[in-house]
VEXDREN-965976 format. One record per residue (C-alpha): residue in three letters; y, z, x; residue number from 1. Coordinates in nm, 2 decimals. Layout:
BEGIN
+------+--------+--------+--------+------+
! resn !  north !     up !   east ! resi !
+------+--------+--------+--------+------+
!  ala !      Y !      Z !      X !  NUM !
...
+------+--------+--------+--------+------+
END
This chain:
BEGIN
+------+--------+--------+--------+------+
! resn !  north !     up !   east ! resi !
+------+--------+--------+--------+------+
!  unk !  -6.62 !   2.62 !   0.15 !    1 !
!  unk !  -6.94 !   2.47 !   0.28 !    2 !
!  unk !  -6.99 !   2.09 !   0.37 !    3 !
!  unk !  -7.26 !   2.08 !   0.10 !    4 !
!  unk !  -6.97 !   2.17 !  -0.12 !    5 !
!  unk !  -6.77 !   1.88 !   0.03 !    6 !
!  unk !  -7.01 !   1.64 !   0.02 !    7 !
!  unk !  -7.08 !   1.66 !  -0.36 !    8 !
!  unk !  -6.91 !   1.39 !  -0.56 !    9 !
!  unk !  -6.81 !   1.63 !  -0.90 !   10 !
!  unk !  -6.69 !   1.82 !  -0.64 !   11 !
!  unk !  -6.42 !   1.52 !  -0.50 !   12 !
!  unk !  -6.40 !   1.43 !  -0.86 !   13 !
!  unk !  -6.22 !   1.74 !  -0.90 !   14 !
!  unk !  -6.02 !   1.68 !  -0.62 !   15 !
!  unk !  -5.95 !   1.39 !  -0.71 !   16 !
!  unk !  -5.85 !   1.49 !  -1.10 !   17 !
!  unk !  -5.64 !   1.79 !  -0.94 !   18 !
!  unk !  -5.44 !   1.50 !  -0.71 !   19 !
!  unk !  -5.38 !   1.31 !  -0.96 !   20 !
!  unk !  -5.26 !   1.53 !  -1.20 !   21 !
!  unk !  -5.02 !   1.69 !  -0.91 !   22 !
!  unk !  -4.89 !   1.34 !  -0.83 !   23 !
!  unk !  -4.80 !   1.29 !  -1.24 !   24 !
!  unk !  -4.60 !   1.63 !  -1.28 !   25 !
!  unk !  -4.37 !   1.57 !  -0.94 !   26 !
!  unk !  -4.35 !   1.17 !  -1.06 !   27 !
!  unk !  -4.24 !   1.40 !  -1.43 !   28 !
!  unk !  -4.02 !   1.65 !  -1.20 !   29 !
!  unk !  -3.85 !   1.37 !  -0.97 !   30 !
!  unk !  -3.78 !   1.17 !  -1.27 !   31 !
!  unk !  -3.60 !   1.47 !  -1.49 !   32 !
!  unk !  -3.45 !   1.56 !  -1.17 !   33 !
!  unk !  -3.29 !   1.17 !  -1.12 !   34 !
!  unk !  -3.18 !   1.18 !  -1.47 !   35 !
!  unk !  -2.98 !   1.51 !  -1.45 !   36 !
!  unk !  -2.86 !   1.35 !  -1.14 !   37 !
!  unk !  -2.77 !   0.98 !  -1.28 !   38 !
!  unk !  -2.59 !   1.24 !  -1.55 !   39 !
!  unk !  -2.40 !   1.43 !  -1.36 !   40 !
!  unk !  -2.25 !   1.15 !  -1.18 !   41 !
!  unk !  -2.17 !   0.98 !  -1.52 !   42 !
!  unk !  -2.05 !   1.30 !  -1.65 !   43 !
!  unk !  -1.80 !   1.32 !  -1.30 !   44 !
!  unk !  -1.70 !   0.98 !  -1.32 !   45 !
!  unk !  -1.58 !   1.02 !  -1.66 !   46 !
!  unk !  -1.40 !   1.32 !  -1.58 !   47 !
!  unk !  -1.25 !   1.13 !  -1.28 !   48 !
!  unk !  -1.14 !   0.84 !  -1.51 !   49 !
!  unk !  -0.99 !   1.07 !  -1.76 !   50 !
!  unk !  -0.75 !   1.23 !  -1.48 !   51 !
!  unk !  -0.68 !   0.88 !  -1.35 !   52 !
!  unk !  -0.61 !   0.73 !  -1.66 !   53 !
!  unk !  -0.37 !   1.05 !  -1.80 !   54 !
!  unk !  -0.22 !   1.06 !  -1.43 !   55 !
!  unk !  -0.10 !   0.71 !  -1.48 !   56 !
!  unk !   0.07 !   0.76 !  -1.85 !   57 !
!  unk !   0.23 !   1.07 !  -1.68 !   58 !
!  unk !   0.04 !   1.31 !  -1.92 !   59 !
!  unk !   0.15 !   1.61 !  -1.71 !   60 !
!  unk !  -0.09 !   1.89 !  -1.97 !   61 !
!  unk !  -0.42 !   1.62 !  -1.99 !   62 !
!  unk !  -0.37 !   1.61 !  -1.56 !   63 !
!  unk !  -0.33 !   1.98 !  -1.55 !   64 !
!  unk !  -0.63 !   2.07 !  -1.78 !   65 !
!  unk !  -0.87 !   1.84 !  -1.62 !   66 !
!  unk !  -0.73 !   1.97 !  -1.26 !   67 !
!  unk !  -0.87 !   2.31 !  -1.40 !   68 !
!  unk !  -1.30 !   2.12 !  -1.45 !   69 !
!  unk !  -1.22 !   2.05 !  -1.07 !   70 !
!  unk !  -1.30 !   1.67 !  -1.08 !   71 !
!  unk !  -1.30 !   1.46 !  -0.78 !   72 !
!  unk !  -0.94 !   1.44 !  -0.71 !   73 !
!  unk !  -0.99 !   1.11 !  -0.46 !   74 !
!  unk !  -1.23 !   0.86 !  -0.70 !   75 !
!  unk !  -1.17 !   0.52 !  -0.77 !   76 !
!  unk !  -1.11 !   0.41 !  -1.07 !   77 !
!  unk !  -1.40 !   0.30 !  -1.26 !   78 !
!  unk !  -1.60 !   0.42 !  -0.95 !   79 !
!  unk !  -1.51 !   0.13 !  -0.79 !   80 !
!  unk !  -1.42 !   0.04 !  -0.39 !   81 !
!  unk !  -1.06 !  -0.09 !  -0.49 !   82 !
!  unk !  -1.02 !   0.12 !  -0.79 !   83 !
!  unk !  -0.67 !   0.34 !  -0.77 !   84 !
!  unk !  -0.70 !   0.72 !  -0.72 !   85 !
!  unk !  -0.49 !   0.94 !  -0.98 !   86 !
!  unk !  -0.21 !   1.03 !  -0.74 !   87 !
!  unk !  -0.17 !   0.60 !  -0.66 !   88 !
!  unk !  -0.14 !   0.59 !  -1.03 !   89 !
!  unk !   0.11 !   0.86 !  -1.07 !   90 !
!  unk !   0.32 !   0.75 !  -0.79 !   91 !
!  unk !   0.33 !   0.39 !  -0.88 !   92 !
!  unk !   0.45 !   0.46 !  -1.24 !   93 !
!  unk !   0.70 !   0.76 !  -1.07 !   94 !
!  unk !   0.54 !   1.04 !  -1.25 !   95 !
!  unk !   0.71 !   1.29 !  -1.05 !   96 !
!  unk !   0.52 !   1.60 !  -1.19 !   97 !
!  unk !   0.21 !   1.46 !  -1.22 !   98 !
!  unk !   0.26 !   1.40 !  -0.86 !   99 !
!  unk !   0.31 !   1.70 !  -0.72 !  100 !
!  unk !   0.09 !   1.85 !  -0.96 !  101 !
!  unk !  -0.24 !   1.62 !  -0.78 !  102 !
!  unk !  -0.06 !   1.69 !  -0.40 !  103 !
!  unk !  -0.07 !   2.08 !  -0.54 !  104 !
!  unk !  -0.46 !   2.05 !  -0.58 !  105 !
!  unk !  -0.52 !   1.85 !  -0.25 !  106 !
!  unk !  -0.53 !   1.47 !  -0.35 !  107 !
!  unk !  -0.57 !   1.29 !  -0.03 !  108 !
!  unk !  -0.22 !   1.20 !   0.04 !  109 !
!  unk !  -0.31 !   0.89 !   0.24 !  110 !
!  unk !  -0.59 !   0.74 !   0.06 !  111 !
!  unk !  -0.60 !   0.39 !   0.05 !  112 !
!  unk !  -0.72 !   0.03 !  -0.13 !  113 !
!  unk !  -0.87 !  -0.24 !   0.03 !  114 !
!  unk !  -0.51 !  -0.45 !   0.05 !  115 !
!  unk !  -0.44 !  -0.13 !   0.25 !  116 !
!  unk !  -0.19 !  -0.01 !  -0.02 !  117 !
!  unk !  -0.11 !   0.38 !  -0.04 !  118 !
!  unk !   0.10 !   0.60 !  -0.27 !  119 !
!  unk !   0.38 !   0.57 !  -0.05 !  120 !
!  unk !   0.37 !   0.20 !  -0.06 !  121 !
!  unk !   0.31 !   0.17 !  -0.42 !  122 !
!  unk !   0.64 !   0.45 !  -0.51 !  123 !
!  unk !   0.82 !   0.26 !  -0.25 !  124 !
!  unk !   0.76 !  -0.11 !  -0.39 !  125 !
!  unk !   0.87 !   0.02 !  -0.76 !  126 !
!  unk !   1.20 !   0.19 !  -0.62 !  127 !
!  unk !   1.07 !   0.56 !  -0.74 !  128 !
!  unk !   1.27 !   0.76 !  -0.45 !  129 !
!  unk !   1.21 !   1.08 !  -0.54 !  130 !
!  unk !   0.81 !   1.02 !  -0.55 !  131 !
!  unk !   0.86 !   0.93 !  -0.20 !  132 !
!  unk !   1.02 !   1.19 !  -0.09 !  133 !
!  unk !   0.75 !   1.42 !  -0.23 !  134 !
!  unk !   0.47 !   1.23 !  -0.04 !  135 !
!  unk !   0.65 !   1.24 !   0.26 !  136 !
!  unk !   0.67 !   1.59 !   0.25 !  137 !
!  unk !   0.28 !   1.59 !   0.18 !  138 !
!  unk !   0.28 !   1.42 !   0.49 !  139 !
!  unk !   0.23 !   1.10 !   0.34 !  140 !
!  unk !   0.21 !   0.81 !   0.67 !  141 !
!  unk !   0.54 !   0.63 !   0.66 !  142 !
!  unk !   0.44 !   0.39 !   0.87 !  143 !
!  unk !   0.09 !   0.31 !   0.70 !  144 !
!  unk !   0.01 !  -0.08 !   0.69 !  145 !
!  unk !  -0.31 !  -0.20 !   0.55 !  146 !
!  unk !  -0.50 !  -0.60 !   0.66 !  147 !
!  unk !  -0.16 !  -0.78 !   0.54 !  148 !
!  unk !   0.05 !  -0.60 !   0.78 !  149 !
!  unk !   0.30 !  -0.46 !   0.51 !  150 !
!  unk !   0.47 !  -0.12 !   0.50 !  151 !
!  unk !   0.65 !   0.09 !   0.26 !  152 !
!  unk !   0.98 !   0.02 !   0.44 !  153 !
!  unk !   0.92 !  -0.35 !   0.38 !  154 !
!  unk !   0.84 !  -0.40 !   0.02 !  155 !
!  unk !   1.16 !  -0.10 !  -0.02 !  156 !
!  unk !   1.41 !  -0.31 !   0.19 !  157 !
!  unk !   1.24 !  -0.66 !   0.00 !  158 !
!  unk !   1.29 !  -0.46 !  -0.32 !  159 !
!  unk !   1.65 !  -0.33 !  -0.26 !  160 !
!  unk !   1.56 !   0.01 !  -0.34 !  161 !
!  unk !   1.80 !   0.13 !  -0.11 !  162 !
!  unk !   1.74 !   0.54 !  -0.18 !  163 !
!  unk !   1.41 !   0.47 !  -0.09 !  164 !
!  unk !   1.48 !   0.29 !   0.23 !  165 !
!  unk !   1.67 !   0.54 !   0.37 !  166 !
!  unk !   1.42 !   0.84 !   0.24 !  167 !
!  unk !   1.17 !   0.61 !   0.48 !  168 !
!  unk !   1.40 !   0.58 !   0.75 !  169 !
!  unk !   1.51 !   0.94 !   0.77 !  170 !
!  unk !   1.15 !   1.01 !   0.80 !  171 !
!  unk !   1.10 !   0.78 !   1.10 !  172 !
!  unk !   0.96 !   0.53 !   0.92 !  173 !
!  unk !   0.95 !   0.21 !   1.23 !  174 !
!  unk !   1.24 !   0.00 !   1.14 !  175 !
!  unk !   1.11 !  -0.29 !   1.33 !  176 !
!  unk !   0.74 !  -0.33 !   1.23 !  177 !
!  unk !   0.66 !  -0.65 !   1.16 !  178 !
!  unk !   0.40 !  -0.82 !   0.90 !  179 !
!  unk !   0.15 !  -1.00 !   1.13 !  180 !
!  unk !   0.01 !  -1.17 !   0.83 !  181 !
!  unk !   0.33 !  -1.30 !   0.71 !  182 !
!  unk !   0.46 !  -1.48 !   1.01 !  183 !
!  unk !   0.64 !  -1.11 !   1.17 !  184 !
!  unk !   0.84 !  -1.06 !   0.87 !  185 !
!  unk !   1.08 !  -0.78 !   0.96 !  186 !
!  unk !   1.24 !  -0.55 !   0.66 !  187 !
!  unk !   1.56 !  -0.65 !   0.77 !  188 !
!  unk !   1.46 !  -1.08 !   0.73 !  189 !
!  unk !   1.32 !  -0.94 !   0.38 !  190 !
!  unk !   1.67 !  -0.76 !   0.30 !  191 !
!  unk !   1.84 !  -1.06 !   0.47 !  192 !
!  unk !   1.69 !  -1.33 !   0.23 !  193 !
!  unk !   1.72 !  -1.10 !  -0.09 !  194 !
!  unk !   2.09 !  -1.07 !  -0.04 !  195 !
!  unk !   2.04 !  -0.68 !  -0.03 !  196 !
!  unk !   2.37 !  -0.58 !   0.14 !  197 !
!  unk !   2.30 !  -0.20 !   0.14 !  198 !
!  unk !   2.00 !  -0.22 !   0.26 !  199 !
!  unk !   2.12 !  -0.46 !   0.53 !  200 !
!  unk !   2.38 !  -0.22 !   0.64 !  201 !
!  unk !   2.16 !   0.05 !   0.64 !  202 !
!  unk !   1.89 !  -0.14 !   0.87 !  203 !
!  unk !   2.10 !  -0.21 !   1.07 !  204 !
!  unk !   2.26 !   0.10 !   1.16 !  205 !
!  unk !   1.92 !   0.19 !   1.22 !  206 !
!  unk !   1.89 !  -0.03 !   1.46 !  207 !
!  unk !   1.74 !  -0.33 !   1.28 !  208 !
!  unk !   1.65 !  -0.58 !   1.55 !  209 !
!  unk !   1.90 !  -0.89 !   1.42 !  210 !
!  unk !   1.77 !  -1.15 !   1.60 !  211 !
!  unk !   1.40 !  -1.12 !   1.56 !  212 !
!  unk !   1.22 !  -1.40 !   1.40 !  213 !
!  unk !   0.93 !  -1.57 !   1.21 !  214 !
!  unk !   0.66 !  -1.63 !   1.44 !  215 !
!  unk !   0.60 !  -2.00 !   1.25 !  216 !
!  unk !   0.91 !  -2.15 !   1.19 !  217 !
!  unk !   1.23 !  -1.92 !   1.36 !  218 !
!  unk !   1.36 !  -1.80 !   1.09 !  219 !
!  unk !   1.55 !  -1.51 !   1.16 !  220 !
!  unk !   1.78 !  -1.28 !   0.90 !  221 !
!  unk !   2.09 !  -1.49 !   0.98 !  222 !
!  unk !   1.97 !  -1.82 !   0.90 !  223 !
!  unk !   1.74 !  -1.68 !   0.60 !  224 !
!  unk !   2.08 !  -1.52 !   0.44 !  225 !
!  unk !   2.27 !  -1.86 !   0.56 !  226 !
!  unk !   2.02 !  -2.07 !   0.34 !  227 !
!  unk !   2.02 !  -1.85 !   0.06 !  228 !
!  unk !   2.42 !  -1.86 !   0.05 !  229 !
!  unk !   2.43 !  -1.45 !   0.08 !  230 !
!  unk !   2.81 !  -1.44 !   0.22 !  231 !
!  unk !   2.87 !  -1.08 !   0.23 !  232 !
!  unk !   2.50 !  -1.04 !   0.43 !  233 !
!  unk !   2.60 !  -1.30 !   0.67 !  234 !
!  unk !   2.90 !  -1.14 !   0.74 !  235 !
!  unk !   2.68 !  -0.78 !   0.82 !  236 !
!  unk !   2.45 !  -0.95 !   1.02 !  237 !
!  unk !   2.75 !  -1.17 !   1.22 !  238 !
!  unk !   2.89 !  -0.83 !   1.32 !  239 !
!  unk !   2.59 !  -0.68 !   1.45 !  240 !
!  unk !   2.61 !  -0.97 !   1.71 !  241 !
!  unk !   2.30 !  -1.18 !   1.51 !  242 !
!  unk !   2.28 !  -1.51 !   1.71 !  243 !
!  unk !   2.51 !  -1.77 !   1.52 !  244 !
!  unk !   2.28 !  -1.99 !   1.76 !  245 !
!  unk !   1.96 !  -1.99 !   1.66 !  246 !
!  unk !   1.73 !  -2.25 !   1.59 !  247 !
!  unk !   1.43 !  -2.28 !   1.37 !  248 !
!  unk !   1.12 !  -2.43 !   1.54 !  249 !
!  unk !   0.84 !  -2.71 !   1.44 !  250 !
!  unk !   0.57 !  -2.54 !   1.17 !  251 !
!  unk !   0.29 !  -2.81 !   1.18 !  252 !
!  unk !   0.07 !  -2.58 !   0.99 !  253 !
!  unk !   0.31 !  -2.55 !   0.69 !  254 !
!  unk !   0.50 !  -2.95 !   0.74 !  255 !
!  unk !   0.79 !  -2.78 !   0.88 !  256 !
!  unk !   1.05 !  -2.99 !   1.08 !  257 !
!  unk !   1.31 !  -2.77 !   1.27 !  258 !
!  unk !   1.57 !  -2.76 !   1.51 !  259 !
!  unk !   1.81 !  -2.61 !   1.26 !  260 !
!  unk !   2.07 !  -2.36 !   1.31 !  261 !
!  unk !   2.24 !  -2.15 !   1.02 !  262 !
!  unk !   2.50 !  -2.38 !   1.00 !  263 !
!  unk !   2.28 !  -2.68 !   0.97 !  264 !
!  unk !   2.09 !  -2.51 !   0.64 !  265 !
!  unk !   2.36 !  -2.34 !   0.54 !  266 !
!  unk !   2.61 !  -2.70 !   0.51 !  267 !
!  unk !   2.27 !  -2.87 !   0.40 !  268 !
!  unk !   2.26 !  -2.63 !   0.11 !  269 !
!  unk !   2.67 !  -2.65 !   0.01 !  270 !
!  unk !   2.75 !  -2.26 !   0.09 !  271 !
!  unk !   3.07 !  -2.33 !   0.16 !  272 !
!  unk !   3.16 !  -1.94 !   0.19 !  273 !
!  unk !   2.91 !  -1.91 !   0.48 !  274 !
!  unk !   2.98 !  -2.21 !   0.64 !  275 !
!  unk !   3.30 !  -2.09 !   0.70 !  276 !
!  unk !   3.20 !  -1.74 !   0.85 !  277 !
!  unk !   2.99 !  -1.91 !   1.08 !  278 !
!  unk !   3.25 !  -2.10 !   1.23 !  279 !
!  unk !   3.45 !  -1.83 !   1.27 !  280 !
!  unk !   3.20 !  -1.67 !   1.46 !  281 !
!  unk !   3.14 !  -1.99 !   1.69 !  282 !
!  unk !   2.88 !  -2.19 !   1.53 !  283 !
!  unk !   2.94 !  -2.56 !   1.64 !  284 !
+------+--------+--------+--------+------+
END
């Protein structure tokens, strides 16, 4: 190619024509390539809201036949940041099957939402025991805790599911952690208030700290299961050596006056039954 060549304008006017016509079929190639794309996503996403959606009625042949298209096992629900995988949805309706059938194909054991919330948590909140055990043994985190602090253990023991507080506990599951975001709520202050005796006893003989308390206002599992008029609880909790002592403490934040002991709350509120125990046990 010679400059003349270069230099002559129907010559560039080719150029230019074979340019443009390039530009048109890769704008024509990118774009069919974006739509097979956009389609293929909307094709997955389907297929991962089909698995999700049968995982969480339990529908142990729909799981298992769209296990076999080998969907993404670990999308969100409607493809969305806090959407549920299919093994949170199976665990929290206790699908047992359906369970191990997703742990089977490698579901991400620990996945979890934005609250922080796992399978584990979810089984453990709705009392489905043997669901847990099956996650722990996919080593599930028993001591997972999302922004709010909370743990399986806690919403079991707050629950009363008391199978699943001792699957948790067996599996080292920290019998002490505390809720930051809820004032150091302890499983056994949760149990305490409930009136979950079981579960009390069972916290205890793992060795539940009895005296520990909310960071706002005092309250410890005594005086919570004093107010609430649990008898049988106080009596637990008086012979683990809880502090019949105790006092509750100023909240300003939440207009809380204190300087109450169990007795005081528990005479205040007419529980005649644990009045009694406590001044047994030396409450003046």
């Amino acid at each position: 190619m010679n400059l003349r060549c270069c230099l002559d304008p129907r010559f560039r006017f080719r150029i230019r024509g074979s340019v443009s016509l390039l530009s048109a079929v890769l704008v024509a190639t990118l774009t069919m390539l974006m739509t097979l794309v956009q389609s293929a996503n909307a094709q997955g996403n389907a297929q991962s809201d089909d698995l999700i959606d049968a995982a969480i009625k339990g529908d142990l042949p729909r799981v298992k036949a769209l296990l076999d298209t080998k969907p993404d096992l670990n999308a969100r629900k409607g493809n969305q940041p806090n959407g549920a995988t299919a093994l949170m949805g199976a665990s929290q309706n206790g699908h047992l099957d359906v369970v191990r059938a997703l742990l089977n194909a490698n579901a991400d054991v620990n996945a979890k939402l934005q609250n922080g919330f796992t399978a584990l948590i979810l089984a453990s909140q709705y009392g489905h025991a043997e669901v847990v055990r099956v996650l722990l043994d996919g080593k599930a985190d028993v001591n997972a805790r999302g922004p709010l602090g909370t743990e399986a253990l806690l919403w079991a023991s707050q629950n009363g599911h008391l199978d699943v507080v001792r699957a948790l506990l067996d599996a080292k599951a920290d019998v002490n952690a505390k809720a930051e975001q809820f004032h150091s709520v302890t499983a056994l202050m949760l149990a305490s208030q409930k009136g979950h005796l079981e579960v009390v006893r069972l916290l205890l003989g793992a060795k539940a700290d009895v005296n520990a308390s909310l960071s706002n206002n005092g309250y410890t599992a005594l005086i919570w299961a004093s107010v609430n008029g649990h008898s049988d609880v106080v009596r637990a909790l008086l012979d683990a050596n809880a502090d019949v002592h105790a006092r509750t403490f100023d909240d300003p934040k939440g207009g809380y006056k204190g300087g109450y002991t169990a007795l005081d709350l528990a005479t205040s509120k007419g529980n005649r039954d644990v009045v009694e125990l406590l001044r047994q046990h030396g409450a003046i």
